[in-house]
N, C-alpha and C positions, 0 to 999 in steps of 0.2 A: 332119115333118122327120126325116129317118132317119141317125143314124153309126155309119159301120164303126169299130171299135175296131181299134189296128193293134200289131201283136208288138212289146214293149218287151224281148224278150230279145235281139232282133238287137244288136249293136252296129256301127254304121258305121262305113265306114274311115277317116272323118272324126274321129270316137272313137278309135278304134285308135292312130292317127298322135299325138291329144292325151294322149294316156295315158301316164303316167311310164315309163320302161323301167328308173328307179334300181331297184335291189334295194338293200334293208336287211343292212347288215353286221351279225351278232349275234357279241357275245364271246365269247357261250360258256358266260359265266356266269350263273348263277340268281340270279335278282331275289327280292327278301323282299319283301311286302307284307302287315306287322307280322307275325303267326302264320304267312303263308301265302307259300308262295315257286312262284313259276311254275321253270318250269323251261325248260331251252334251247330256245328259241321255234324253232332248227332243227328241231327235232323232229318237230316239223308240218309240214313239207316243204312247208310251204307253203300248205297247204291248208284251215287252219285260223285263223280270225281271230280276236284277242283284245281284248276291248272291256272299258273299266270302267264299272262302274257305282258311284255314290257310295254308294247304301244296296241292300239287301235292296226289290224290290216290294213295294209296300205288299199287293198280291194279284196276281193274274193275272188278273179280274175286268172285260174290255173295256165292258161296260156302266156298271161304277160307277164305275169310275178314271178319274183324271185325271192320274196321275204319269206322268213320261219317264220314269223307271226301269223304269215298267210296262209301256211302250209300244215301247220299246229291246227286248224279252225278248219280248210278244205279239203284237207285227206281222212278222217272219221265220214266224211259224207260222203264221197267217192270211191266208185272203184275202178279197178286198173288190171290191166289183161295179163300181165302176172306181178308177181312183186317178190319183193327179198325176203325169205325166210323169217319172222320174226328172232326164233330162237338162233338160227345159225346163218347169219348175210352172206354166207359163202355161196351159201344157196339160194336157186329160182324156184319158184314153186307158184301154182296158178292161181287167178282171184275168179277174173270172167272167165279165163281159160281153162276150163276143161283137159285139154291136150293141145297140143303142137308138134307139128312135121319139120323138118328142117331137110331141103332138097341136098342132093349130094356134095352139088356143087357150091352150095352155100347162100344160092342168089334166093331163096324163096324158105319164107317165114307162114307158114298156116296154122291158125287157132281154130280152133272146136269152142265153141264160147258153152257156157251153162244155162239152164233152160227154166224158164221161169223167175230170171232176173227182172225188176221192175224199177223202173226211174221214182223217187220221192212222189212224185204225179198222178203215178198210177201206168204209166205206159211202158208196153217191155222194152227192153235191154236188146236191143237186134244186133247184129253185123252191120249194119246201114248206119249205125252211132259209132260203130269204130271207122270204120271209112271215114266218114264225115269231120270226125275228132280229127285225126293223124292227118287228112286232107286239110283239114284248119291251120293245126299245128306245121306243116310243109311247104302250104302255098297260100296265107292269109290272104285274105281282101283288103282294099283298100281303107285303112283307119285301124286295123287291125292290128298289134301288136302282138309277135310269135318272139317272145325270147332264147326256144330251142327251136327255133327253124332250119339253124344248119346242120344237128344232129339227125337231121331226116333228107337230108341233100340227096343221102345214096337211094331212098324209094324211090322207084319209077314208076311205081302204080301199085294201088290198093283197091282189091280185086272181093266182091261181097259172092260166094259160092253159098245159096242158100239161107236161110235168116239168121241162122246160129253156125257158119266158116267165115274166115276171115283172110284174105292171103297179100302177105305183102309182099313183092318183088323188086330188089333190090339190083343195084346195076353192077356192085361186084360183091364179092364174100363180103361179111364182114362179123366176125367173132362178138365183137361188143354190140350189135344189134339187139341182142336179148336182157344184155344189161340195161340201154337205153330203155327199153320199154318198164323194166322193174323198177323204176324211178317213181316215187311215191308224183312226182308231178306228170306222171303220163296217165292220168286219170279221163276216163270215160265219160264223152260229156252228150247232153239229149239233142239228137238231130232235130226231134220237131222247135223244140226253142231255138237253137243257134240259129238255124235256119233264118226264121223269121224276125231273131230280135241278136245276132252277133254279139253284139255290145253289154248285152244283160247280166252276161255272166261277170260282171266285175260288181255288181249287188245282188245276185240271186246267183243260190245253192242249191242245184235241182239234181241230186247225183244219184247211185243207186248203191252206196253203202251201208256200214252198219250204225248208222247214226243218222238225226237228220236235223234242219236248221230248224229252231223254234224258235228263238227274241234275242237282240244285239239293241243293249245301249249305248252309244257310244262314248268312248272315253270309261264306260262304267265297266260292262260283263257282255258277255255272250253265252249263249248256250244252244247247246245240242240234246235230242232225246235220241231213246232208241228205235231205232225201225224195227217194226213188227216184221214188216214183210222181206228183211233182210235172206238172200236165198243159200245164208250158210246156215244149219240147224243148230240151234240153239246158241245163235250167237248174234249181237253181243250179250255179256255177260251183264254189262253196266244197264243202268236208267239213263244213266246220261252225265254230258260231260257241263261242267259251267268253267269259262277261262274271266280269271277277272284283269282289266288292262290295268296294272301296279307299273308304274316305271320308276321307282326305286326299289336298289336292289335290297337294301337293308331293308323296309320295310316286307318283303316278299320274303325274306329270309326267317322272321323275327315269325310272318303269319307262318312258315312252312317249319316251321319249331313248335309254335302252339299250337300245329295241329288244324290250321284252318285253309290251307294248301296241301292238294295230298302231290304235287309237282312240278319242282322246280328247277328249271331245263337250265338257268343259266349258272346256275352255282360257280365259284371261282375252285380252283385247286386248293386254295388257302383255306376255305372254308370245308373242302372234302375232311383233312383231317381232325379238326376241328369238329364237326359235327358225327364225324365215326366213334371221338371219343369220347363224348358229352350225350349225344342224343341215338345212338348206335342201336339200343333199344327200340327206338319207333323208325329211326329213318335209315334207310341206303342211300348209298353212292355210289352209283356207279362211272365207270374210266374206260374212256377208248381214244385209241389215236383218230387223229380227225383231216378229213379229208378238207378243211378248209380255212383255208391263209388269210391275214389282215393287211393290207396297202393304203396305199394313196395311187389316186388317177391322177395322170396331169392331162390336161387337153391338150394336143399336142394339133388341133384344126384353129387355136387361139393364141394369139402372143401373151405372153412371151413364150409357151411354151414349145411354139411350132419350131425351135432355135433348139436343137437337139446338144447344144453345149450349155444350156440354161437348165433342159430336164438332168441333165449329167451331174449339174453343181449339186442340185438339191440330191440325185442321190447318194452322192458322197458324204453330204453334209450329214446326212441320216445317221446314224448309230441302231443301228440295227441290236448290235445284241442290249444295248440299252432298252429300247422299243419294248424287247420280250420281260423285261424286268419290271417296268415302268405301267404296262398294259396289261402283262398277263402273270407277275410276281414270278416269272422264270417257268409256266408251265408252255412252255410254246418251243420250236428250234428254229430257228434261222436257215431259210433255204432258199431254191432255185424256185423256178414255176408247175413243179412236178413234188408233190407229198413226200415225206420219210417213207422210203420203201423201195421195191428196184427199180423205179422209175427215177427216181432221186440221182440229183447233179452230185459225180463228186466234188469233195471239199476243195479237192486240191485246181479243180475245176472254178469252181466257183468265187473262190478268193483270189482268186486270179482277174475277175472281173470289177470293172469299176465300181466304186461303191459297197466291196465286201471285205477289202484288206482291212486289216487290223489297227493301222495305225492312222488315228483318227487326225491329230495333230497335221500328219502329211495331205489327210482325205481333204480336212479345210483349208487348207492354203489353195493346195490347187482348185476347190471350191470356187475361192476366190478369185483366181487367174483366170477360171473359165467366163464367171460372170463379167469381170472387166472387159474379153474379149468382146464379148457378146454386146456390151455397150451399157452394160449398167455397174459401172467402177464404183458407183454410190450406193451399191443396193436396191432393192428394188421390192415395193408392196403389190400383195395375193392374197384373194380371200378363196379362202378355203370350206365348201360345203361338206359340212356332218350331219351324220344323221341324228333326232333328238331322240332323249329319251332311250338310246341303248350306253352302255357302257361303254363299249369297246369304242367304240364311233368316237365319244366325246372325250376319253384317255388318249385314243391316236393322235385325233384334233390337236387337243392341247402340247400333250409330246412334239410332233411337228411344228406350231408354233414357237415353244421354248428352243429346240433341235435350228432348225433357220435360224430363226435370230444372232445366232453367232456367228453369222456369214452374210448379215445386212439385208436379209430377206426379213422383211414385216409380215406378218401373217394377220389377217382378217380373219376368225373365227364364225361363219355362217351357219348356227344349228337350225334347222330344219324340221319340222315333222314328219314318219314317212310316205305320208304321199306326195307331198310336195318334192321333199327328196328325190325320191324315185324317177318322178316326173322331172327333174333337172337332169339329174345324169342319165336319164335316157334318151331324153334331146340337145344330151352333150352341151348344156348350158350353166356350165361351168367353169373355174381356172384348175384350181385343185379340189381333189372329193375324196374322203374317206370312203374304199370301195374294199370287196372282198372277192377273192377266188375260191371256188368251189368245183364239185364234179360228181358225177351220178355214180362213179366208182371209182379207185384206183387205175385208170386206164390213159395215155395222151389223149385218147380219141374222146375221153370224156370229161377233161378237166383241160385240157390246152386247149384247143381250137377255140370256143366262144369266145375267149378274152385276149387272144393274140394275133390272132388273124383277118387280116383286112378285114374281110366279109362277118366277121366273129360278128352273135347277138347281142355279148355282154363284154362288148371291146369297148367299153367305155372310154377309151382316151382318144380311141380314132385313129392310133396308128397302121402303118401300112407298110409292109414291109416284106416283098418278094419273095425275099430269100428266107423266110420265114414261112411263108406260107408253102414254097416249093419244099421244104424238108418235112413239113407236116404231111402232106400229100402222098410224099415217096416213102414215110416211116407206118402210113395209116395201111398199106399196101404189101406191108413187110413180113412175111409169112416167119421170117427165122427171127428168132428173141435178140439172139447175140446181135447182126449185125443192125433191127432196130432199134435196140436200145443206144448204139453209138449215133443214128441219126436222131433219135430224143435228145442226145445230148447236144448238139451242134444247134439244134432247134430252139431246146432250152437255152444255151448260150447265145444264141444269137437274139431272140428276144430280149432277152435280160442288157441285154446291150442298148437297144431300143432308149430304155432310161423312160417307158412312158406308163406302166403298173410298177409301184416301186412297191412289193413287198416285202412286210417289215420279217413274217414268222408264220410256221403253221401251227396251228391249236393243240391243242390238248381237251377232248370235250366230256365234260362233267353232268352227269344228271342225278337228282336227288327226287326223292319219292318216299312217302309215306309205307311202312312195311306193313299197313293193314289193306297196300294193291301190292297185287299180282302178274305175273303175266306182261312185264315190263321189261324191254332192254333196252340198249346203246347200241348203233351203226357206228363205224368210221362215217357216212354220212347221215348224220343226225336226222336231215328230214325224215326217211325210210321208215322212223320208229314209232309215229304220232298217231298213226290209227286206233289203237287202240280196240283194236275187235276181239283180242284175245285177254285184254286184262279182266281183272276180277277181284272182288273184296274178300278178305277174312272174313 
């Protein structure tokens, strides 16, 4: 089966017609953000877009990351051998790729890459860099961290036909193959660097996008210019992007009102209507359901938590639809480890499972039963790592702290920066951690596996669990919808059992933006959106 991949830098006049024509009035005056003051966003004639960012990237590191901070900062500079439609994510459509074959049988993936691609550097774009990338990504070397290495488990070889084919051969079908690869983190990185300096890529951006790295101060701004030599015509539209690192959200909000932010990704629900009714004139909101959930990790390789009646108490203890009130003022739902959507536990499923009935009064007592069993009849203290400086982290934090306490669990509050962060729950050096699930699409195969299975990259808590891992395997194989969706659920359920990701809710995700850009949308997964090659100014 063979597809042409087709130019997403056109924009139709069907686009054109839908595209704000408000221009943003600026005062005039210089916005402060604490130390750091932007200065008259005229300035930039327009040209130039300002995005905040809540912290500093933890790195620039596209293989071992998992931060939106990270991801907001290295997909403008990268590109990726296809990607998700900007205007409609239902859809694949090509970046490097040119075309792609898809053999009968499903085992075999060939791209036609684009001619005249060239790395920031100066050196082309070959098939010898997707090899090289996807062979990184699959089978790292030693020191190396791949946190999608298991999403590449099924290649069995990545085959270079020519300087511009690329063929991957997989060990059985697999339908989400193409969606993995449209993952704004499946970015194309330069064999002559990795090669020789592996490691570099976590402070150097040498990609072959429509943007590219010019100056990072840290804790201040960052910025990106436009590449000239970008190989889509007449794109980008922009000069360039500057991110400023604001970690309050009120202060980011107050600059993204006067006009000195034209983008601001975290906005709450509360503030959508809000600012549609006050400021509707210059800014949009835009709403999408969202492919990613708020938890707690427990370590379950560490006591107390390896005491699977200890991870049980705490999730009982939980109040989950509180959580969604508390964290996210009611914009979120309460669910299993699979999105709202057909993958989705039902209710009647789910409240069935410890930790989700409704009667909280009964949830804490037996709380408490369980922890006396277990040997701490007097309660017992945990320090809990968050991450700093985001919201959501330090609202969970806190919630769980006050949530415990009434079941004689003390909570130690450990905020973090996120590198530091990062670097703990990856080497699982933790008790409990404010963690989040995510997925490159509405699919098991792309949001369960990493976080639930032995082998999982972003199984933060370290559980292990067989019969978990066997229903994954047997549902990833499942050619009929009906009877895999009933092995999703048993899956789902049996996980959820585990007691070792307690999520609280899935999101609701909010993006706000100056209506004098264009060319802007929302994913269910938010990463997907941040390139930025097709926006444009009034």
């Amino acid at each position: 089966m063979k597809y042409d991949a087709f130019s997403r830098h056109l924009i139709s006049r069907r686009s054109m017609l839908k595209a704000s024509a408000g221009l943003l009035a600026f005062s005039g005056a210089s916005a402060s953000f604490g130390s750091l003051v932007i200065g008259n966003a005229s300035a930039n004639e327009g040209k130039v877009v300002n995005v905040r960012l809540s912290s500093d990237p933890s790195s620039f590191d596209p293989i071992a990351n998992t931060s939106s901070n990270a991801i907001a900062v290295i997909s403008p500079c990268y590109s990726t051998l296809v990607a998700y439609d900007q205007a409609d994510p239902s859809k694949i459509v090509g970046d490097l790729a040119t075309a792609w074959d898809v053999s009968p049988d499903g085992k075999e993936y060939a791209f036609n890459l684009v001619e005249g691609a060239v790395f920031h550097d100066g050196n082309p774009v070959t098939a010898n860099d997707v090899k090289f990338t996807f062979d990184l990504v699959r089978n790292p070397p030693e020191g190396i961290s791949s946190v999608r290495k298991n999403l590449f488990g099924l290649v069995e070889a990545i085959e270079v036909d020519g300087s511009h084919r690329v063929v991957f051969k997989l060990s059985r079908a697999a339908p989400a193959f193409l969606s993995t690869l449209a993952s704004a983190w499946m970015v194309v990185l330069p064999k002559h660097i990795g090669e020789q300096e592996p490691k570099s890529f976590k402070d150097k951006i040498v990609g072959s996008g429509p943007f590219k790295f010019d100056r990072y101060t840290r804790g201040v701004s960052l910025s990106l210019v436009r590449n000239p030599e970008f190989y889509v015509k007449d794109s980008p539209r922009l000069d360039g992007i500057t991110f400023f690192i604001v970690p309050d959200d009120g202060t980011s909000y107050a600059n993204l009102v006067n006009g000195q932010l034209d983008i601001y990704s975290e906005i709450s629900g509360e503030q959508k209507a809000e600012t549609e009714a006050k400021y509707g004139d210059r800014i949009a909101v835009l709403e999408a359901s969202s492919l990613s959930g708020d938890g707690i990790s427990l370590n379950t390789r560490a006591k107390p938590f390896d005491d699977i009646r200890v991870r049980e108490a705490i999730s009982l203890a939980l109040d989950r639809e509180a959580a969604v009130q508390v964290a996210t003022r009611g914009f979120a739902s309460v669910g299993g480890f699979m999105p709202p959507g057909p993958w989705e536990l039902p209710s009647q499923e789910l409240t069935a499972i410890s930790g989700y009935g409704p009667d909280m009064a009964a949830r804490r007592e037996k709380a408490l039963q369980l922890l006396s069993e277990a040997g701490y009849p007097e309660g017992l203290t945990v320090k809990l790592l968050a991450r700093k400086g985001t919201s959501t982290h330090e609202a969970r934090a806190l919630f769980v702290k006050d949530q415990l306490a009434l079941v004689g669990v003390r909570v130690a509050v450990d905020l973090k920066e996120s590198a530091t962060y990062f670097e703990q729950i990856n080497e699982h050096n933790f008790e409990i951690a404010t963690t989040q699930i995510g997925g490159l699409g509405n699919d098991p195969d792309l949001i369960f596996g990493e976080y639930h299975r032995a082998k999982g990259s972003l199984n933060y808590s370290g559980v292990a669990d067989n019969a978990v891992d066997e229903l994954f395997d047997r549902q990833s194989v499942d050619p009929d919808k009906t009877s895999r969706k009933a092995l999703v659920d048993q899956m789902n359920a049996a996980a959820l059992s585990d007691f070792a990701f307690l999520l609280f809710f899935w999101k609701k995700d909010f993006f706000a933006h100056s209506k004098r850009l264009n060319g802007v949308y929302l994913h269910s997964q938010a990463d997907n959106n941040r390139k930025l090659q097709e926006a444009w100014i009034s």
